[in-house]
FIBAGU-970694 format. One record per residue: residue in one letter; x, y, z of N, C-alpha, C in turn. Coordinates in Angstrom, 3 decimals. Layout:
@res A, n_c1 X, n_c2 Y, n_c3 Z, ca_c1 X, ca_c2 Y, ca_c3 Z, c_c1 X, c_c2 Y, c_c3 Z $
...
END
This chain:
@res X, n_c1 9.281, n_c2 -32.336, n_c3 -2.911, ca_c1 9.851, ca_c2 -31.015, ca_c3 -2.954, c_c1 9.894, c_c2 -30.468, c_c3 -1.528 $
@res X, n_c1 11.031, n_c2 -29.951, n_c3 -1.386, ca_c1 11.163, ca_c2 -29.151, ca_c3 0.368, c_c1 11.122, c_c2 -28.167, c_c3 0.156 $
@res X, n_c1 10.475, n_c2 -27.390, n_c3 1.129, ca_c1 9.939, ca_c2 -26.044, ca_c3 1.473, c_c1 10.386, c_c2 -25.451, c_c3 2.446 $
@res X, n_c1 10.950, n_c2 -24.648, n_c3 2.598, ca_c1 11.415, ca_c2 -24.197, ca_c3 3.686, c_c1 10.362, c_c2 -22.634, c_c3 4.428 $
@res X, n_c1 10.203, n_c2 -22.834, n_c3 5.483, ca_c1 9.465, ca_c2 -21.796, ca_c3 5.782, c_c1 9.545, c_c2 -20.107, c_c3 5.421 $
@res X, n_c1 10.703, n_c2 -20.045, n_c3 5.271, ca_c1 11.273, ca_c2 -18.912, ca_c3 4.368, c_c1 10.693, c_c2 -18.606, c_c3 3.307 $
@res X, n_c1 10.440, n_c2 -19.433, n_c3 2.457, ca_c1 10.320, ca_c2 -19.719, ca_c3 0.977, c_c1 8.446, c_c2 -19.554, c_c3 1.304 $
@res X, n_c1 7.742, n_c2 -20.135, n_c3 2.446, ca_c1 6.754, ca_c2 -19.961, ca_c3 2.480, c_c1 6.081, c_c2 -18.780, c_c3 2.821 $
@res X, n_c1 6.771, n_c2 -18.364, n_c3 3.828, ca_c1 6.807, ca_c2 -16.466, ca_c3 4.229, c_c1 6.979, c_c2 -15.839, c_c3 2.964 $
@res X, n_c1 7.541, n_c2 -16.360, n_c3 2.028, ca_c1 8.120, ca_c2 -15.493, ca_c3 0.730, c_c1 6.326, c_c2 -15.423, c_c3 -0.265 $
@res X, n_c1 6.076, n_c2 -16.533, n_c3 -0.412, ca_c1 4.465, ca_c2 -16.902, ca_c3 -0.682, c_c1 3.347, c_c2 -16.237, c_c3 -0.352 $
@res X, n_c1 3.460, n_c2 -15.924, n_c3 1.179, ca_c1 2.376, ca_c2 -15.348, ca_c3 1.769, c_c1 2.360, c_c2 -13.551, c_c3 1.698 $
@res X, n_c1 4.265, n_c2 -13.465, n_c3 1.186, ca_c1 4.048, ca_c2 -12.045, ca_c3 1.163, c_c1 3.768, c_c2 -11.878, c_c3 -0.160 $
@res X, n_c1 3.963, n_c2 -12.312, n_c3 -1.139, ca_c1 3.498, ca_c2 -11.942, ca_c3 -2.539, c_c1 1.967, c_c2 -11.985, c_c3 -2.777 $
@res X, n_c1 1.294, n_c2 -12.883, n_c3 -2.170, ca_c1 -0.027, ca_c2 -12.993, ca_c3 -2.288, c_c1 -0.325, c_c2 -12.089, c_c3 -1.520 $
@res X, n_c1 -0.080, n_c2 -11.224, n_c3 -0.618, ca_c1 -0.808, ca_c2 -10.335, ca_c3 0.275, c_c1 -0.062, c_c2 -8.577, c_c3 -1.003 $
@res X, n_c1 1.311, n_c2 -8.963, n_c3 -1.437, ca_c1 1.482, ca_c2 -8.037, ca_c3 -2.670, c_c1 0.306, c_c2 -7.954, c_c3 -3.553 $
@res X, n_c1 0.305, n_c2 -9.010, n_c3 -4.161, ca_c1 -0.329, ca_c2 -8.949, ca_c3 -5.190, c_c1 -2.133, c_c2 -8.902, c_c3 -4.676 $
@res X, n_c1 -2.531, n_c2 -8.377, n_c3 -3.642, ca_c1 -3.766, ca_c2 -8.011, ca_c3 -3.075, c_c1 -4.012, c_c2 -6.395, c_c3 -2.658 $
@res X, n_c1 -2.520, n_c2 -6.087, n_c3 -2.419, ca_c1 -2.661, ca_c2 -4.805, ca_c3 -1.897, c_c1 -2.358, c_c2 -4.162, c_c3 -3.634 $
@res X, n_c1 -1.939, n_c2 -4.568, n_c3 -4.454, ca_c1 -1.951, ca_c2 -3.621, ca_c3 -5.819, c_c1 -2.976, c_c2 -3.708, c_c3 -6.323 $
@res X, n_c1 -3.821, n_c2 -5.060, n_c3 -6.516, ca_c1 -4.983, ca_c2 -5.303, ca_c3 -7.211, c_c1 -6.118, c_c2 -4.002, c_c3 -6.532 $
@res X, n_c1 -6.187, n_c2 -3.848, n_c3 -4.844, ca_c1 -6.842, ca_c2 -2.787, ca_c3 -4.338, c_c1 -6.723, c_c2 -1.426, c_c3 -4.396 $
@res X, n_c1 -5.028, n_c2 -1.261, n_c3 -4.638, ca_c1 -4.990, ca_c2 -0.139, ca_c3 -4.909, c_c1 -5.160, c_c2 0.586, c_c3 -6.733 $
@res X, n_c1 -4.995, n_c2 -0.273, n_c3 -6.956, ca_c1 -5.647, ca_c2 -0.478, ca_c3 -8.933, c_c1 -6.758, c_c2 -0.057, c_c3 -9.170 $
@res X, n_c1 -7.559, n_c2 -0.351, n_c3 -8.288, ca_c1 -8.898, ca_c2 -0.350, ca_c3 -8.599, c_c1 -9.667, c_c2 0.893, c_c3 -7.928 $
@res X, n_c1 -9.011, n_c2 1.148, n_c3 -6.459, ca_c1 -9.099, ca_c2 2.459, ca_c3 -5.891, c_c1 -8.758, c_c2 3.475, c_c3 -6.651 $
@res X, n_c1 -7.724, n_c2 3.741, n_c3 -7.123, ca_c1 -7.068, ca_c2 4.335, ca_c3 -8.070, c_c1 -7.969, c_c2 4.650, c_c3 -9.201 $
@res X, n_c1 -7.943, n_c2 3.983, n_c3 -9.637, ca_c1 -8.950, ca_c2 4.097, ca_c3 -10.914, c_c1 -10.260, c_c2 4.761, c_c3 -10.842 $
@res X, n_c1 -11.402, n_c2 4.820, n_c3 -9.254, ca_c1 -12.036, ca_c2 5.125, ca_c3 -8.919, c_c1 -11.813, c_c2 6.241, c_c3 -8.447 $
@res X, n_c1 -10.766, n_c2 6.403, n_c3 -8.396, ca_c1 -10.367, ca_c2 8.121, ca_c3 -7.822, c_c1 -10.015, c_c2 8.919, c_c3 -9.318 $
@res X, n_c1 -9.267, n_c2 8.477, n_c3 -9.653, ca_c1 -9.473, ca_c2 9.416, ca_c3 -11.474, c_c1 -10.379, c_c2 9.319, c_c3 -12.233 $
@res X, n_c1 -11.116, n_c2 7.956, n_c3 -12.338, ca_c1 -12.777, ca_c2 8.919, ca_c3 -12.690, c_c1 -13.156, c_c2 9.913, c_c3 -12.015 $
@res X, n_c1 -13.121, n_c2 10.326, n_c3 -10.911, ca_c1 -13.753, ca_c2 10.783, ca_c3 -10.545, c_c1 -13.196, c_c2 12.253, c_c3 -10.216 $
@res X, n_c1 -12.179, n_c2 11.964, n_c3 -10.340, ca_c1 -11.169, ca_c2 13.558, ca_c3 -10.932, c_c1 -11.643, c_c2 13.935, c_c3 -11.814 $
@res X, n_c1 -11.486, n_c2 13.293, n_c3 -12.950, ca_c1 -12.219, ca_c2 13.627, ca_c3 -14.722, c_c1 -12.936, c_c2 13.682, c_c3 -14.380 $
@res X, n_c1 -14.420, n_c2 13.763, n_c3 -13.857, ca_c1 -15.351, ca_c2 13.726, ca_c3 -14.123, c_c1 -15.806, c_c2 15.121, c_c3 -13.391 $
@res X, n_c1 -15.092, n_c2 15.343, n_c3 -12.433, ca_c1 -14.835, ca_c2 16.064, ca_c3 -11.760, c_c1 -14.178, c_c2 17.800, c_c3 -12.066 $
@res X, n_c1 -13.663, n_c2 17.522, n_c3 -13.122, ca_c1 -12.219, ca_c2 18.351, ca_c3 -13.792, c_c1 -11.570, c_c2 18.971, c_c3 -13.053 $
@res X, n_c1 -11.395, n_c2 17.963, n_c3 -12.720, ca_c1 -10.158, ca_c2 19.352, ca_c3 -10.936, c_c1 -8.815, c_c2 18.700, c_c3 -11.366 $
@res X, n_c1 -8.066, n_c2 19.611, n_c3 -11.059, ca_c1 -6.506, ca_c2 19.960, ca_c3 -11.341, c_c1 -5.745, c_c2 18.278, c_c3 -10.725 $
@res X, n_c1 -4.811, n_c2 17.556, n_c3 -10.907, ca_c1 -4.114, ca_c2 16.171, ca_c3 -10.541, c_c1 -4.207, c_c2 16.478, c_c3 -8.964 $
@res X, n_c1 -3.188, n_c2 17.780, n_c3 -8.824, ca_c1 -2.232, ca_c2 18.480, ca_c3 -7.145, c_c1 -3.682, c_c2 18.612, c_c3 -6.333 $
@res X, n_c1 -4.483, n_c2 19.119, n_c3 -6.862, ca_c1 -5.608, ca_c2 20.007, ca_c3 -5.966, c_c1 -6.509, c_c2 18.248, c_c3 -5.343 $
@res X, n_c1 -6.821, n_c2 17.624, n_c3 -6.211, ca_c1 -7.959, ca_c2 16.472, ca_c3 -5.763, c_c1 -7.406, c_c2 15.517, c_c3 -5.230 $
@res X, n_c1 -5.821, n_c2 15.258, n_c3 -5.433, ca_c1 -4.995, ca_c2 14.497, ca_c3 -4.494, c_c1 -4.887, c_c2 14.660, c_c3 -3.176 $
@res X, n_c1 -4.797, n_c2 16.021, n_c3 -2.989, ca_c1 -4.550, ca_c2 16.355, ca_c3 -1.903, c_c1 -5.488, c_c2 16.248, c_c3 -0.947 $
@res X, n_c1 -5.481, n_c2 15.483, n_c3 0.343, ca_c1 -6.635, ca_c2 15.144, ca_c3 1.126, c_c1 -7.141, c_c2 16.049, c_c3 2.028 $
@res X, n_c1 -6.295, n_c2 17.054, n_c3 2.324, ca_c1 -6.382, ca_c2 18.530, ca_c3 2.957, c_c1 -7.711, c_c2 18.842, c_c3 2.314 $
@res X, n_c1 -7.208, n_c2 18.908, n_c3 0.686, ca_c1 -8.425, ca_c2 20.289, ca_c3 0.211, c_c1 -9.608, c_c2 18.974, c_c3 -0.537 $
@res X, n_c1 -9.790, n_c2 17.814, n_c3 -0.785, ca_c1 -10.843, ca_c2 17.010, ca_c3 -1.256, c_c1 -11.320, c_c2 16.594, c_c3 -0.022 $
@res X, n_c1 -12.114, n_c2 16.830, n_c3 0.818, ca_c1 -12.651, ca_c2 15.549, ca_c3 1.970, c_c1 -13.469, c_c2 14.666, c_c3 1.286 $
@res X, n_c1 -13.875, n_c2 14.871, n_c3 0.526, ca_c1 -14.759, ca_c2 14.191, ca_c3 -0.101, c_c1 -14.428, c_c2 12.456, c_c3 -0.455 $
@res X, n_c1 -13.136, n_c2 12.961, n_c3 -1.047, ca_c1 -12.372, ca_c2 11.901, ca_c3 -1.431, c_c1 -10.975, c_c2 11.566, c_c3 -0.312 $
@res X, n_c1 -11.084, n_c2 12.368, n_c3 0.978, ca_c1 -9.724, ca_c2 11.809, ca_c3 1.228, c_c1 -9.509, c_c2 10.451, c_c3 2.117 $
@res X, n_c1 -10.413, n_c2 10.308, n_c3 2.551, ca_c1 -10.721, ca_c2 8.747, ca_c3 3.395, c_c1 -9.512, c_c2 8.370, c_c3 2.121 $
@res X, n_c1 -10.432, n_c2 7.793, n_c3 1.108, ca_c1 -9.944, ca_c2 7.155, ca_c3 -0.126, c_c1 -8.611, c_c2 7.684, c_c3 -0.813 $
@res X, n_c1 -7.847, n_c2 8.442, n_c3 -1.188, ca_c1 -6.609, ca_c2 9.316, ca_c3 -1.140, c_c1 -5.809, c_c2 8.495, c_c3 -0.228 $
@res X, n_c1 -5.952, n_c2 9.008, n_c3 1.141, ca_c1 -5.044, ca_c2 8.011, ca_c3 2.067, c_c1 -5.309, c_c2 6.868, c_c3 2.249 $
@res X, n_c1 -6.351, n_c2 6.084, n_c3 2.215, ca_c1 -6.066, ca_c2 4.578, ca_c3 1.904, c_c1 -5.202, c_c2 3.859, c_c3 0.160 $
@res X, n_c1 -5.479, n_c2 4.833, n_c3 -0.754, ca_c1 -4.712, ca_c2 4.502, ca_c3 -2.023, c_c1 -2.830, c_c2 4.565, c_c3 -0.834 $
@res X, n_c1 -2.904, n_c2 5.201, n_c3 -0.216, ca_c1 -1.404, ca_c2 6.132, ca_c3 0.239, c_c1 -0.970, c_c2 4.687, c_c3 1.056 $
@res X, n_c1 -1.712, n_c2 4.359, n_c3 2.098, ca_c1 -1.559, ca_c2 3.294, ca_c3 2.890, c_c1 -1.328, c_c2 1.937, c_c3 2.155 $
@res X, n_c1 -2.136, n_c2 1.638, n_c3 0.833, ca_c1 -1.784, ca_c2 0.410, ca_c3 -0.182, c_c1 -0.317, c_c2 0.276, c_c3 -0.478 $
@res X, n_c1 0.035, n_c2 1.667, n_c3 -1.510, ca_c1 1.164, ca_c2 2.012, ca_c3 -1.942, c_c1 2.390, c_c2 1.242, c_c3 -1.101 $
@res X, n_c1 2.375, n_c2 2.350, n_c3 0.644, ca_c1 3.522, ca_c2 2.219, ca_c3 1.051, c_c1 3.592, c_c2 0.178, c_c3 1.440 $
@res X, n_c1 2.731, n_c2 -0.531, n_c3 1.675, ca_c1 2.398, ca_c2 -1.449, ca_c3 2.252, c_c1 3.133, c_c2 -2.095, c_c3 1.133 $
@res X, n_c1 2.704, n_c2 -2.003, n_c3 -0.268, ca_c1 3.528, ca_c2 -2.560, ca_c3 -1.278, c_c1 5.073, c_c2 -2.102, c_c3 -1.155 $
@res X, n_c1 5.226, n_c2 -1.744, n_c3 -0.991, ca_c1 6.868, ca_c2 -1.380, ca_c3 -1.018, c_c1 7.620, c_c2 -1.630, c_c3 -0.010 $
@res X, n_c1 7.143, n_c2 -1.884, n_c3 1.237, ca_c1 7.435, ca_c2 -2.676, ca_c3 2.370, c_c1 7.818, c_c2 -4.412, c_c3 1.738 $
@res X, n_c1 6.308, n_c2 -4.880, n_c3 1.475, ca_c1 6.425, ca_c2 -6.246, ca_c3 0.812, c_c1 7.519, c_c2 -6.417, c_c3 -0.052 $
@res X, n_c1 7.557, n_c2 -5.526, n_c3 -1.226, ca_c1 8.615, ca_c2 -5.887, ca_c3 -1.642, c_c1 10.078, c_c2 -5.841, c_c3 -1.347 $
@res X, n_c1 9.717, n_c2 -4.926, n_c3 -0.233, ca_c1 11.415, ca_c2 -5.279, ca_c3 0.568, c_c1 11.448, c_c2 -6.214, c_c3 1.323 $
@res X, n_c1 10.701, n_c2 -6.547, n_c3 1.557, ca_c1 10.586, ca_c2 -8.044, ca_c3 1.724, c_c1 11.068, c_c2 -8.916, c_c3 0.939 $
@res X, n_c1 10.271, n_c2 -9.465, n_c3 -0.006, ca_c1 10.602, ca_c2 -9.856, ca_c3 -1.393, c_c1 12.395, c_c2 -9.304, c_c3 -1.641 $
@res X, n_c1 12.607, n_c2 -8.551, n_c3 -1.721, ca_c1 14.089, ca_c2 -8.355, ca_c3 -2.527, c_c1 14.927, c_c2 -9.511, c_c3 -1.192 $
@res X, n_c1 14.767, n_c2 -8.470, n_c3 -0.541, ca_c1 15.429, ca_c2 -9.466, ca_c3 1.118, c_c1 15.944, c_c2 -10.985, c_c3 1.119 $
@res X, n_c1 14.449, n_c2 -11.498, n_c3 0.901, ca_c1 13.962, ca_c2 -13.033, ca_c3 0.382, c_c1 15.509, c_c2 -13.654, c_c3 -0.622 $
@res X, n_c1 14.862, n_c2 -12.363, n_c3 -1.967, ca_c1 15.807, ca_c2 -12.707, ca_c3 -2.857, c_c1 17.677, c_c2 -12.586, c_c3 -2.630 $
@res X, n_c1 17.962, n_c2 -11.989, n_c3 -1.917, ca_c1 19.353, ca_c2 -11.747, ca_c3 -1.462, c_c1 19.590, c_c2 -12.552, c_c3 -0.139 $
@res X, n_c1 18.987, n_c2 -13.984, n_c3 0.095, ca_c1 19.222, ca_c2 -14.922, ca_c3 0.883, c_c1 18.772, c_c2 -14.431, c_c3 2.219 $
@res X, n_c1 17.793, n_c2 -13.219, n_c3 2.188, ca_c1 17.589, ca_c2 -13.287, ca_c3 3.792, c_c1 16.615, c_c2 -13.964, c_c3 4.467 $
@res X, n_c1 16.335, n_c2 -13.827, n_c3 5.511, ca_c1 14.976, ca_c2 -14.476, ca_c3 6.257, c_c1 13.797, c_c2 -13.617, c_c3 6.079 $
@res X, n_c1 12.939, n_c2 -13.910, n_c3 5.854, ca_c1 11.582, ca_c2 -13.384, ca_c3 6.272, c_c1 10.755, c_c2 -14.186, c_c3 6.966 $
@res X, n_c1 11.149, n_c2 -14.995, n_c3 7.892, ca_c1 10.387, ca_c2 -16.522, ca_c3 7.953, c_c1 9.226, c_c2 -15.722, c_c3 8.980 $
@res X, n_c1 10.061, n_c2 -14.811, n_c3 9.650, ca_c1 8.877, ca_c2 -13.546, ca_c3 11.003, c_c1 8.034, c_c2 -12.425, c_c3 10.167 $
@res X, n_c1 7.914, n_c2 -12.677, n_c3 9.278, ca_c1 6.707, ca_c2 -12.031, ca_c3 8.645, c_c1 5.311, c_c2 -12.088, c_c3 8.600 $
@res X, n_c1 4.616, n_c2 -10.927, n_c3 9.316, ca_c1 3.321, ca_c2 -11.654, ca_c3 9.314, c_c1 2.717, c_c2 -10.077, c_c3 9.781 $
@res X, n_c1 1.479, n_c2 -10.450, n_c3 9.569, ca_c1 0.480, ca_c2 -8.766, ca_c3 9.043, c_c1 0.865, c_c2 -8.257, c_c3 10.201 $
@res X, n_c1 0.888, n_c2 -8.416, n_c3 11.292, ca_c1 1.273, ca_c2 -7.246, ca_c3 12.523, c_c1 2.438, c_c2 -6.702, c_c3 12.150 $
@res X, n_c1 3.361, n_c2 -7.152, n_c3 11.242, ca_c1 4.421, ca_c2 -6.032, ca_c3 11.275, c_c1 3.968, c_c2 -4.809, c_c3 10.267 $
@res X, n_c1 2.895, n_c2 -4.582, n_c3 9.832, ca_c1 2.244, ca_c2 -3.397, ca_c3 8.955, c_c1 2.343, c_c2 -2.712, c_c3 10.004 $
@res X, n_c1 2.110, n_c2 -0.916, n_c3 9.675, ca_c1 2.226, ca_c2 0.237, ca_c3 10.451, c_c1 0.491, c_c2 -0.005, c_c3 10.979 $
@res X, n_c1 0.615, n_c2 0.992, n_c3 12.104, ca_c1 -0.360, ca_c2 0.834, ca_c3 13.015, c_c1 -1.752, c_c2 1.693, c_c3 12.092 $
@res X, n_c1 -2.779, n_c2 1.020, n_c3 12.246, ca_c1 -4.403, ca_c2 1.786, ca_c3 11.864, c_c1 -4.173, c_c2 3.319, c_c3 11.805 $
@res X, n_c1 -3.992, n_c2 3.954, n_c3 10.826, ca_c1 -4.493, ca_c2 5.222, ca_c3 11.211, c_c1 -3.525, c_c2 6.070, c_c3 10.520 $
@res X, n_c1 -2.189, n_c2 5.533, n_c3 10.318, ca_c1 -1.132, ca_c2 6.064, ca_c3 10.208, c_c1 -0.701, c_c2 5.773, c_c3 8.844 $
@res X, n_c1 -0.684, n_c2 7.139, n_c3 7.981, ca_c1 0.221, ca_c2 6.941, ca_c3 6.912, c_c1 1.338, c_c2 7.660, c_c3 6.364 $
@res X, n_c1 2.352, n_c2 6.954, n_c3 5.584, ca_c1 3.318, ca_c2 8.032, ca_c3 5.053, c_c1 2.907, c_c2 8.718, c_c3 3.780 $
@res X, n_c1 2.406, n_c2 9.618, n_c3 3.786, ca_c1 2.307, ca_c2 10.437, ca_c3 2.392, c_c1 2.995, c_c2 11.453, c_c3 2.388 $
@res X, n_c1 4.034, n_c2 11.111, n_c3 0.885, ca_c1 4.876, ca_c2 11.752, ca_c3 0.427, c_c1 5.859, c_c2 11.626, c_c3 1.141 $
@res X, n_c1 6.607, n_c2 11.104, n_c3 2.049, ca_c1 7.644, ca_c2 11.100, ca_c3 3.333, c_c1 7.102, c_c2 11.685, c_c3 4.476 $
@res X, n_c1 6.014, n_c2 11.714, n_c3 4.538, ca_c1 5.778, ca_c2 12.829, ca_c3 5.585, c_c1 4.827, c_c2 11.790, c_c3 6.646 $
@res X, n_c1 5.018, n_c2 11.745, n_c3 8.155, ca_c1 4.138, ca_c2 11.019, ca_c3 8.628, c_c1 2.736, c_c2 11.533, c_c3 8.923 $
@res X, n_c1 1.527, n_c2 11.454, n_c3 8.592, ca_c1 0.427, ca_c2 11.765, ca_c3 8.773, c_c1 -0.493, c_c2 11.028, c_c3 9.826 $
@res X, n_c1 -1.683, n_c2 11.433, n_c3 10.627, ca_c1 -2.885, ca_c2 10.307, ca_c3 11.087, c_c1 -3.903, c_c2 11.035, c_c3 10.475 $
@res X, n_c1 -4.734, n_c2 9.447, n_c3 9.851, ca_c1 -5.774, ca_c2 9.609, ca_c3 9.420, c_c1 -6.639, c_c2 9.985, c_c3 10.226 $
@res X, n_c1 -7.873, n_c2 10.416, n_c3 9.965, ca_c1 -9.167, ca_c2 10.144, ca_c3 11.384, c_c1 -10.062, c_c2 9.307, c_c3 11.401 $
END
């Protein structure tokens, strides 16, 4: 069977997909317990402004998200005959930096 490096870039981005959802799944999940448990409003404990408590964690769920949706434009790309063969973790956005909601933010 031939492989083309394309096809292998295509591999390495799904497995790094399917790592960044499994983390954000589970983050996730650890953040709405803890809402419920919590009973604070969806808007209010999301928001990393008014939770510090939780916002480290908030914007890293934020940073998973967009990272997945990158990959999969990747992935579609792949699928509509393009290259991804130059794919590789340095093209992620820089430490610190996330898009939440469209909006560019830095973490601290």
């Amino acid at each position: 069977m031939n492989v083309s490096r394309n096809d292998l870039a295509l591999i390495a981005v799904m497995r790094r997909y399917f790592e960044a959802k499994d983390g954000a799944n589970a983050l996730k999940g650890r953040l709405e317990a803890a809402r419920k448990e919590a009973g604070d409003e969806i808007g209010r404990f999301y928001d990393p402004r008014m939770n510090a408590l939780y916002a480290e964690d908030i914007l890293a769920w934020h940073r998973l998200r967009k990272e997945m949706e990158e990959l999969m434009s990747l992935a579609a790309r792949w699928g509509g005959g393009g290259t991804i063969e130059d794919w590789h973790a340095a093209d992620e956005p820089a430490a610190g930096t996330v898009h939440l909601l469209g909006i560019h933010a830095l973490a601290d």
